[in-house]
C-alpha positions in Angstrom: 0.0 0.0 0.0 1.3 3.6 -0.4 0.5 6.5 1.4 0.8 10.1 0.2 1.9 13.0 2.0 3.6 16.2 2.2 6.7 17.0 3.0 9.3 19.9 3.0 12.6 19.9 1.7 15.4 22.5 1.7 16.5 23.8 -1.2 19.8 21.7 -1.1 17.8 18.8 -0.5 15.7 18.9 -3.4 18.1 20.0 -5.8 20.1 16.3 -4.8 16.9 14.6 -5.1 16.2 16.2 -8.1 19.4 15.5 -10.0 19.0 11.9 -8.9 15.7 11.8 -11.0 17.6 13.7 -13.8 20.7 11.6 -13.9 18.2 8.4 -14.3 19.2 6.8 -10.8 15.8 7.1 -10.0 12.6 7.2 -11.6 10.7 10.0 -9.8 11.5 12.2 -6.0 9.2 9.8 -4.1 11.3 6.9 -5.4 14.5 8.7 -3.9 12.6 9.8 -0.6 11.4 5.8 -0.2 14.8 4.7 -0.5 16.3 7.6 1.7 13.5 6.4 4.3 15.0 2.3 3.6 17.9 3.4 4.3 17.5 5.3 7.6 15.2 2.0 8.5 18.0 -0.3 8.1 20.8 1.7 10.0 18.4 2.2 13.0 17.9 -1.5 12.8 21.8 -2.2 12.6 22.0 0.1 15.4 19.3 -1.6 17.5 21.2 -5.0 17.1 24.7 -3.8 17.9 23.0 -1.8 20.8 21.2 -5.2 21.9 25.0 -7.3 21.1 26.7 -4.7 22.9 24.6 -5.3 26.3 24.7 -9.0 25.6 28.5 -8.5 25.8 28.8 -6.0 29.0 25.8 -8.4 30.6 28.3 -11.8 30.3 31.5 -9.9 31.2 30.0 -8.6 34.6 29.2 -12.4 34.8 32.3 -13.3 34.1 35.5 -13.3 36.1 37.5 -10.4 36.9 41.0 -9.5 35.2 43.1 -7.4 36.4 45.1 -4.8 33.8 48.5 -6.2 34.4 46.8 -9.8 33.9 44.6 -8.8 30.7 48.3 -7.1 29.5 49.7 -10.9 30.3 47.5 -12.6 28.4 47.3 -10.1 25.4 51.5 -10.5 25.1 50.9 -14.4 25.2 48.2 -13.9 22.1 49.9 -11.6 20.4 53.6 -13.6 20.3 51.5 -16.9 19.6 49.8 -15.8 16.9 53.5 -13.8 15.2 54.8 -17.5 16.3 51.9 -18.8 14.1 52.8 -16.8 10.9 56.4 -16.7 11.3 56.8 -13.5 12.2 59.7 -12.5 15.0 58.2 -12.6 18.4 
């Protein structure tokens, strides 16, 4: 189903849209206005999951056991020389 409706642009704004339709990238302004509205849909969705992976995350560390700096710093050095060991790189 589509809706109509009014909106406002600023000059700038419609001249984009506008040479959008010109160029032939789209086929009228309410076909560049759907997919700008698409597009905003799907980042605030993105967001929304990385938001709701990102409180996963914090949730299980809190969980989790506590490491202490110089122990995380440990444990980062061990990684980090296994994994130049792994590709032959000089420790």
């Amino acid at each position: 189903m589509t809706v109509k409706t009014s909106i406002s642009l600023t000059d700038e704004q419609h001249a984009f849209a506008r040479a959008l339709v010109e160029a032939g990238r789209y086929s009228s302004l309410s076909a560049v206005l759907q997919q700008g509205v698409d597009l905003l849909r799907r980042r605030a969705e993105s967001e929304e999951a990385e938001t709701a992976a990102l409180r996963e995350l914090l949730s299980r560390r809190r969980e989790g056991e506590f490491v202490d700096a110089n122990e995380m710093d440990a444990r980062l050095d061990r990684t980090v020389a296994r994994k130049r060991r792994a590709h032959g790189l000089p420790s």
